[in-house]
C-alpha positions as CSV (number, residue, x, y, z in Angstrom):
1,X,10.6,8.9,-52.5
2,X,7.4,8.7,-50.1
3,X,7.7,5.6,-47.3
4,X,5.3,3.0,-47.4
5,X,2.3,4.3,-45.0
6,X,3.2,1.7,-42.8
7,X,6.5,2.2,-42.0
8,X,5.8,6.2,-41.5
9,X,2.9,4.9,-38.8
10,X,5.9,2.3,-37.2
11,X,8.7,5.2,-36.6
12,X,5.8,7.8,-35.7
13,X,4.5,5.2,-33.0
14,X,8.5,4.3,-31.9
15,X,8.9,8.4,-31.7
16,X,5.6,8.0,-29.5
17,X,7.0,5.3,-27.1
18,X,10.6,7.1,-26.9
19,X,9.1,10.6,-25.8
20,X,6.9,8.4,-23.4
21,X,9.5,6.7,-22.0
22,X,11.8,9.5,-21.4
23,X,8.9,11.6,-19.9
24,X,8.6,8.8,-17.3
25,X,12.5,9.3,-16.7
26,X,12.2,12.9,-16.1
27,X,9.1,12.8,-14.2
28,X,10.5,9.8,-11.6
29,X,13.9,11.5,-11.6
30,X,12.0,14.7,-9.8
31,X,9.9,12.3,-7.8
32,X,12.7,10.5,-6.3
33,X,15.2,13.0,-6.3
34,X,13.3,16.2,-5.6
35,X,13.5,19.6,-7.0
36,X,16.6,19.9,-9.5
37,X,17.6,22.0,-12.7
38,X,17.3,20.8,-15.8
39,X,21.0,20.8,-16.9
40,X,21.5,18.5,-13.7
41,X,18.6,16.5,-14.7
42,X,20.0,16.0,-17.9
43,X,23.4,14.8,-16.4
44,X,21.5,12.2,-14.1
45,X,19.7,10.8,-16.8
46,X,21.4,11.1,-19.6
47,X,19.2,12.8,-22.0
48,X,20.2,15.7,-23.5
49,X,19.7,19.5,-22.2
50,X,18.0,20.3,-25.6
51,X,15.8,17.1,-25.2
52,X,15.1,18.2,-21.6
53,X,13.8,22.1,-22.1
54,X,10.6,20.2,-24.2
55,X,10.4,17.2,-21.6
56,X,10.2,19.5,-19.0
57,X,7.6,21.6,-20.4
58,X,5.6,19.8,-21.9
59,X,5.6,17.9,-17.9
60,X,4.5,21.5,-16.9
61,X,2.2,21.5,-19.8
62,X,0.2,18.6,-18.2
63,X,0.3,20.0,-14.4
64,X,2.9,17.2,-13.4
65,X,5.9,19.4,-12.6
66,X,6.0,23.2,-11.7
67,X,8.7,25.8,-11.6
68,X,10.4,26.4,-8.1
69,X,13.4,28.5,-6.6
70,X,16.7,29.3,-8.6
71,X,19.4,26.7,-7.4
72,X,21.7,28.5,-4.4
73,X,25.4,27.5,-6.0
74,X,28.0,30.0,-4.3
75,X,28.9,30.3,-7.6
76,X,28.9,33.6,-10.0
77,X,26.7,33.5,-13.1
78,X,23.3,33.1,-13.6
79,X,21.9,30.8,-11.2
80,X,19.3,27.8,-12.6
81,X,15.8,27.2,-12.1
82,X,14.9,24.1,-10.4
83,X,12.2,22.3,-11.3
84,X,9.8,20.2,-8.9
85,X,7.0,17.8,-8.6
86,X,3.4,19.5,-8.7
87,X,1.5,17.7,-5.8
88,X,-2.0,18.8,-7.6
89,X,-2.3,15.2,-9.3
90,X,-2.8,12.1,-6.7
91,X,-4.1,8.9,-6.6
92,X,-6.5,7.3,-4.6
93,X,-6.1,4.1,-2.3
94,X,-9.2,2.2,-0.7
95,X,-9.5,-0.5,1.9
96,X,-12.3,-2.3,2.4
97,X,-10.8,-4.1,6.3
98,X,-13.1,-6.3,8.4
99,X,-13.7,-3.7,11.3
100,X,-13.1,-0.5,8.6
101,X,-13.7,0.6,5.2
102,X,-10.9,3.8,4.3
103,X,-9.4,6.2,1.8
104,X,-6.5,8.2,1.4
105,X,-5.6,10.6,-1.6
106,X,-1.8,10.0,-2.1
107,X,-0.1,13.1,-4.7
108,X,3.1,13.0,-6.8
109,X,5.1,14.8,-4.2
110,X,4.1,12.3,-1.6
111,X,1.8,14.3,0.5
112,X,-1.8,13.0,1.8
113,X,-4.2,15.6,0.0
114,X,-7.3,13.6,1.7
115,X,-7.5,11.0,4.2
116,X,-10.6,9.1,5.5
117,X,-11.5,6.2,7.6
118,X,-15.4,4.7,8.6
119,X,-15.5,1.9,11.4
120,X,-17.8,-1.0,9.9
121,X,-18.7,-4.3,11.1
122,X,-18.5,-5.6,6.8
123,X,-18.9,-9.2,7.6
124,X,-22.4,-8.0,8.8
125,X,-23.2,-5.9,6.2
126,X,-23.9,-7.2,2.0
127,X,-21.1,-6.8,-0.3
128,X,-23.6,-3.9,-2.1
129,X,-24.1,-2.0,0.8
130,X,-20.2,-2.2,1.3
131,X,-19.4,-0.6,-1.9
132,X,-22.6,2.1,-1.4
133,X,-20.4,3.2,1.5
134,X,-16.9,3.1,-0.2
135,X,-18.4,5.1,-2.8
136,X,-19.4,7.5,-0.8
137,X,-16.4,7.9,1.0
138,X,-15.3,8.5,-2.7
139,X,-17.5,10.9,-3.9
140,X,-16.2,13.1,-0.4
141,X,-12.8,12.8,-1.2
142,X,-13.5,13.7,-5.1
143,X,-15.2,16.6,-3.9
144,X,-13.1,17.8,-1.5
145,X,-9.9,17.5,-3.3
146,X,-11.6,19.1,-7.0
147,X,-11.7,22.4,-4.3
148,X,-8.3,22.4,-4.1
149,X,-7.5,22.3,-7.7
150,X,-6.5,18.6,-7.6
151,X,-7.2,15.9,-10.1
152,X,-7.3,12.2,-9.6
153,X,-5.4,9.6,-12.0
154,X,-6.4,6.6,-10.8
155,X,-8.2,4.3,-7.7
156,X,-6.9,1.1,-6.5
157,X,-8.7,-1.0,-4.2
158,X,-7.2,-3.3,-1.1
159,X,-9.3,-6.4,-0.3
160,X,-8.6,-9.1,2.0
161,X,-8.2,-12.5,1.1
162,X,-7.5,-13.9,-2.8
163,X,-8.2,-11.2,-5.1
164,X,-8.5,-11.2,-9.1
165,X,-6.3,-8.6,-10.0
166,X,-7.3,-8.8,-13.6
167,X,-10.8,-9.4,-13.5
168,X,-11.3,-7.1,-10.3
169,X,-13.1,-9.7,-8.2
170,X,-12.4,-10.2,-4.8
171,X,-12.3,-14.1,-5.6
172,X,-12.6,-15.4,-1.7
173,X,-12.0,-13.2,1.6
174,X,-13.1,-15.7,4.4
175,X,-12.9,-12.9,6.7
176,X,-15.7,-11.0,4.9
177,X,-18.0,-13.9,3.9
178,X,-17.5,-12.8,0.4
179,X,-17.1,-15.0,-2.6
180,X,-17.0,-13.3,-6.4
181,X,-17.4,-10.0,-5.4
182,X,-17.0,-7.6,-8.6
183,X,-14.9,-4.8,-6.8
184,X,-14.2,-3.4,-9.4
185,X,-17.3,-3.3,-11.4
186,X,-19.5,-2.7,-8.8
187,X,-17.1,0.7,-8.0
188,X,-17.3,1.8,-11.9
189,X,-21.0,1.7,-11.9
190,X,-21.5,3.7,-8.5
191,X,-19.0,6.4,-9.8
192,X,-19.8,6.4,-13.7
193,X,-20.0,10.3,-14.3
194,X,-16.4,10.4,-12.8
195,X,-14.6,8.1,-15.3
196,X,-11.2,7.0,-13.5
197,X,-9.7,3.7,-13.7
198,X,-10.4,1.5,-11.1
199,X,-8.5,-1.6,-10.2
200,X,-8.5,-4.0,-7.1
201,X,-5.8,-6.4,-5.0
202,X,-4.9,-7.7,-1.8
203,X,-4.4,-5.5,1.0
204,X,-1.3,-7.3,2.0
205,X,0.2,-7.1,-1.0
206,X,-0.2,-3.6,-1.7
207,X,0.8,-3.1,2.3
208,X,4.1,-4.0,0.7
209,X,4.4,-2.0,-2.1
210,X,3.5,1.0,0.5
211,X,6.7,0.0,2.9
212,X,8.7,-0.3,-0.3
213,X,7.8,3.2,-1.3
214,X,7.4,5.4,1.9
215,X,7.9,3.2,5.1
216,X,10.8,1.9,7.0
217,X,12.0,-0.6,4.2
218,X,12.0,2.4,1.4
219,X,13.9,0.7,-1.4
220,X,14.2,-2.4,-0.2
221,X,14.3,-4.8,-3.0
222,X,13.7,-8.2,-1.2
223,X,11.4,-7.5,1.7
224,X,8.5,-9.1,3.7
225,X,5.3,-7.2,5.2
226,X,3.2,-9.5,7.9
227,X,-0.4,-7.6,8.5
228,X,-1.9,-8.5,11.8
229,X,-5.5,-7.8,12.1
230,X,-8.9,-9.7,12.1
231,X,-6.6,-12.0,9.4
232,X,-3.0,-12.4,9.2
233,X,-1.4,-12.3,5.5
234,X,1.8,-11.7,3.7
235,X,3.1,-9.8,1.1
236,X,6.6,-10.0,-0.1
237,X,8.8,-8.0,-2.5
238,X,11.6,-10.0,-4.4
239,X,14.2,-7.9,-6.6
240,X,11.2,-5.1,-6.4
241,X,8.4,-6.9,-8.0
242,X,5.6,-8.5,-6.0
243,X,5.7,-12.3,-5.6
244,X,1.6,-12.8,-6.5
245,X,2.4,-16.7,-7.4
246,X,0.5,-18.5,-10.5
247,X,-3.0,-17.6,-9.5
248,X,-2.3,-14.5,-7.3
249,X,-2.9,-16.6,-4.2
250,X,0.5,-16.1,-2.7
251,X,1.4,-14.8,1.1
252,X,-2.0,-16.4,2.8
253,X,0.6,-17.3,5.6
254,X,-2.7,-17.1,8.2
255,X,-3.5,-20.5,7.0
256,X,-0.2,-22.2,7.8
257,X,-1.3,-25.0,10.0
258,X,0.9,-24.1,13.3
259,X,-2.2,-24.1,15.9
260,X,-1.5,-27.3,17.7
261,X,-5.0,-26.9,19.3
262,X,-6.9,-27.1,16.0
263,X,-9.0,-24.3,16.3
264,X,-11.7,-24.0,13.6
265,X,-10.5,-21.0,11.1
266,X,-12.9,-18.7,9.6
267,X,-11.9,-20.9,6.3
268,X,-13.5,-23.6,7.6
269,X,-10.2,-25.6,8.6
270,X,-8.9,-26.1,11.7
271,X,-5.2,-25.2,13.1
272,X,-4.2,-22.3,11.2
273,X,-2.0,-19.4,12.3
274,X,-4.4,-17.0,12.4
275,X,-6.5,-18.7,15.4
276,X,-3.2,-18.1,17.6
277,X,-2.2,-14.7,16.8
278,X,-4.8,-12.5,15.3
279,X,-6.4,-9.6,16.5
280,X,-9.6,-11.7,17.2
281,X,-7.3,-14.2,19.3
282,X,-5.8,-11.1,21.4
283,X,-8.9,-9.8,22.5
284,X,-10.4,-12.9,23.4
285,X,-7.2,-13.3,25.6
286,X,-7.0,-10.0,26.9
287,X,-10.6,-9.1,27.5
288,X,-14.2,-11.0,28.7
289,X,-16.9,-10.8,25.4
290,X,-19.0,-7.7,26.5
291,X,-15.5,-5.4,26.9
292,X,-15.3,-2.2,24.9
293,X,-12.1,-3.2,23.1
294,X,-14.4,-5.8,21.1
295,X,-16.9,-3.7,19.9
296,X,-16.5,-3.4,15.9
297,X,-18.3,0.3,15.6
298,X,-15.5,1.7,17.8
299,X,-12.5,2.7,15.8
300,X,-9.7,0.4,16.0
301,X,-7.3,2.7,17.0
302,X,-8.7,3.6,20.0
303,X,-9.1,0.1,20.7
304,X,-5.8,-0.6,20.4
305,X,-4.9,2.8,22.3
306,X,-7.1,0.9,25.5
307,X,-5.5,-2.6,25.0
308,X,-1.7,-0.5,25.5
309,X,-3.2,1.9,28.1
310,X,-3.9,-1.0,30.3
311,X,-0.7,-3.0,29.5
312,X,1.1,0.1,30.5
313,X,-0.3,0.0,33.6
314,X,0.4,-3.4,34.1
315,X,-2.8,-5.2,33.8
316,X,-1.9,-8.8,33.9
317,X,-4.3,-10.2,31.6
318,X,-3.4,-7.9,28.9
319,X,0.7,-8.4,29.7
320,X,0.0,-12.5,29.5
321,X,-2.0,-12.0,26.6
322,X,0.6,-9.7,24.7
323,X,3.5,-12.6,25.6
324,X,1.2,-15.2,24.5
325,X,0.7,-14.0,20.9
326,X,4.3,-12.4,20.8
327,X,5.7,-16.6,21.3
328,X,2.8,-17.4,18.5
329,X,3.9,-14.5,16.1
330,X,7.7,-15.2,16.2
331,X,6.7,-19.0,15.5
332,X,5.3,-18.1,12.6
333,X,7.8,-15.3,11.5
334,X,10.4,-18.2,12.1
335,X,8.9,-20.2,9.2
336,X,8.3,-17.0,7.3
337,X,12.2,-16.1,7.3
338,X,13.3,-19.6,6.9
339,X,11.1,-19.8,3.6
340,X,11.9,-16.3,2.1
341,X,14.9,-15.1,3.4
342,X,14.1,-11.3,3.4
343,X,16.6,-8.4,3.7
344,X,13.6,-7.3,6.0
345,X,10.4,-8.7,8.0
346,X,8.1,-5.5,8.6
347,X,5.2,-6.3,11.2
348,X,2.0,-4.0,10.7
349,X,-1.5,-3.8,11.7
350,X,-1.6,-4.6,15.4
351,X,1.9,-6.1,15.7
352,X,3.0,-3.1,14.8
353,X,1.0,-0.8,17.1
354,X,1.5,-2.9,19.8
355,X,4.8,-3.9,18.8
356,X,6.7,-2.5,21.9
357,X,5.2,-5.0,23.9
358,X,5.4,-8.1,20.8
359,X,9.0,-7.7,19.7
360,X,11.1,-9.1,22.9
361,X,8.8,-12.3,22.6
362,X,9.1,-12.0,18.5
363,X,12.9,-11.8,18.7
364,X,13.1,-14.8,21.1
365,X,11.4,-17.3,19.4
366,X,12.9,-16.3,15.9
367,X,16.5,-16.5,17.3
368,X,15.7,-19.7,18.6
369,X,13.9,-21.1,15.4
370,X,15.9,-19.6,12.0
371,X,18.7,-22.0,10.7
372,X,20.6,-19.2,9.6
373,X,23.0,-17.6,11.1
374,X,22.0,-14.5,12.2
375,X,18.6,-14.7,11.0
376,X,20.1,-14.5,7.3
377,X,20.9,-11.0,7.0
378,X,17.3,-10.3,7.5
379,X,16.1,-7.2,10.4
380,X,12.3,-7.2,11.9
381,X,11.1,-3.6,11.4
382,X,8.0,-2.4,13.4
383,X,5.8,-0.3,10.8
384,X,5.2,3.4,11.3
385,X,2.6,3.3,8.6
386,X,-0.5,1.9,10.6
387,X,-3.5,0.8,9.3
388,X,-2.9,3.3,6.5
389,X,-0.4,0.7,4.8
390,X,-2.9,-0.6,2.1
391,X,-4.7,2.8,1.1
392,X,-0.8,4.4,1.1
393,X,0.1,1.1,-1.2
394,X,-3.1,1.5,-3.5
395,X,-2.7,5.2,-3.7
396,X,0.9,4.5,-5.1
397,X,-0.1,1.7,-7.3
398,X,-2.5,4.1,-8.8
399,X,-0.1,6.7,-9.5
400,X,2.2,4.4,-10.9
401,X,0.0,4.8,-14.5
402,X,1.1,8.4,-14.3
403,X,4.4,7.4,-13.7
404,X,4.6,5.1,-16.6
405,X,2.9,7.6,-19.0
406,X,2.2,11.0,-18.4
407,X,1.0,11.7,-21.2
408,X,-2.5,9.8,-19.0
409,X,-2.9,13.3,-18.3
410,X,-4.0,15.7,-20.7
411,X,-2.4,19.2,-20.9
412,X,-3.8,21.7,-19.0
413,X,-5.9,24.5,-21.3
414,X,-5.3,27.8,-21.1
């Protein structure tokens, strides 16, 4: 007797979703794992070994996975061929940073197949002519990874400030002067003939999700990341999943009001955080207005790189400077840890780079200041991702759609 149509569609669509499903298991069981054989593969996962010969294939099929050496077992008999990641499919993370606009082309394996930074003063320059220039930075890292045989799956954009994820507007970024901005949309159009999905959120955030995947919190479920740079923001990580709050506005911790000399913000309030302990507030401390270390075309490493080089030689504005922000920064990291209660406090951005000088100050004011016992269980972790952390966290959240569904990529022909 023939089905109903429509019950022949439903179980072809559930068949669909299953093979899906358990070509995502495969493919984040080599990820994670590394190179392995498909019989062990099939014992990790559960699947079966005649289930896994197609999986695997059809992984190869779509250039996601690769053949690699026969597994070393001391053992007689006929040794098995591991399988492994193929690092010719990446994702591409973007930030668009007050002093900077970046990119960096993130593969499957984990390796950085393009990586490129542009100093820019972007409060002084129009949200168009911002996105002219990240596009272009674009169409150099399109062009030089298509020479190496490698194909993008995705691009995800880190903006300060509150971001639309769904709509792709950066919403408000104080920091930029920029209100509405269609990130998104304005990307799409400027790289039309290249057709990859484009999506946008908050540097922070996606700062995150990058010390989450690669940093020194890897798989960490309950963690915080505090970014110091022209604004301070955090991003926090609760049983793995981003806390982004109703309307995505959570982790704008710059704006706490803990400046008891009620400077003006940026916002256009007065007395929060971020007067007292952002990059801005260090310069102004450490050097007079015409120094080098404030001008916004030089690339803020280096800058950085002059602010420790004098510190190390024991320039006493810098060293008061340095113990002035650290007292600020473990005030607010207090309130932080007292809120959240993370397994881990990552600093990043500046506090991190010049965190050898920050975190004796840091650690004084946030033993003094957290009700808990032993701050909670929670450890403060300098980052070792830089200012890379967004771009790494965007190139990850765009390969997370291959993850999901590799079947995003067609098979390869021929």
């Amino acid at each position: 007797m023939l089905e109903h149509p429509a019950t022949t569609a439903e179980k072809s669509a559930d068949q669909s979703d299953i093979r899906r499903h358990n070509l995502s298991v495969v493919l984040r069981s080599l990820r994670d794992g590394g190179p392995n054989t498909r019989a062990k593969i099939a014992d990790e996962t559960g699947l079966t070994k005649a289930a896994m010969s197609s999986l695997v294939a059809e992984l190869a099929d779509r250039g996601l996975v690769r053949e690699g050496q026969y597994e070393q077992t001391g053992y007689t008999g006929r040794p098995g061929r591991a399988y492994q990641v193929d690092g010719h499919v990446y994702g591409i993370g973007v930030e668009i940073n007050v002093d900077y606009v970046s990119t960096i082309a993130l593969d499957l394996a984990g390796d950085v197949r393009d990586n490129r930074r542009l100093p820019l003063d972007t409060k002084a320059t129009t949200p168009d002519d911002v996105l002219d220039t990240v596009a272009a930075l674009l169409r150099q890292t399109l062009r030089a990874t298509a020479l190496r045989g490698c194909r993008p799956i995705g691009i995800t954009v880190a903006a300060p400030g509150v971001v639309n994820h769904a709509q792709g507007l950066v919403q408000y970024a104080s920091n930029l002067g920029w209100r509405d901005v269609a990130v998104t949309a304005g990307l799409a159009k400027r790289l039309r003939g290249h057709r990859i999905p484009i999506q946008v959120d908050n540097d922070v955030k996606l700062s995150a999700i990058a010390e989450w995947a690669s940093g020194v919190a890897a798989g960490t479920p309950d963690l915080a990341y505090l970014s110091g740079e022209t604004g301070v923001g955090a991003g926090f990580l609760s049983d793995g999943r981003i806390v982004r709050g109703t309307r995505g506005f959570s982790g704008e911790i710059g704006h706490l009001p803990l400046d008891p000399d009620l400077r003006e913000c940026t916002c256009g309030r007065r007395g929060c955080w971020e007067t007292i302990v952002s990059l801005t507030h260090l310069l102004r401390l450490a050097a007079d207005p015409g120094d080098e270390v404030h001008d916004p075309r030089r690339d803020i490493d280096d800058r950085l790189t002059e602010l420790r080089r004098r510190a190390e030689h024991g320039d006493r504005r810098t060293l008061d400077a340095l113990d002035t922000i650290a007292g600020n920064l473990g005030l607010g990291a207090s309130v932080l840890i007292n809120m959240v209660n993370p397994a881990v406090l990552v600093l990043g951005g500046y506090f991190a780079a010049l965190g050898d000088f920050l975190l004796d100050g840091v650690n004084r004011e946030v033993d003094s200041r957290v009700v808990a016992p032993d701050l909670g269980g929670c450890r403060i972790e300098l980052s070792t991702l830089g200012f890379a952390a967004a771009c790494r966290g965007g190139a990850h959240v765009a390969l997370e759609r291959v993850l999901a569904d590799p079947t995003v990529v067609p098979a390869r022909v021929g």
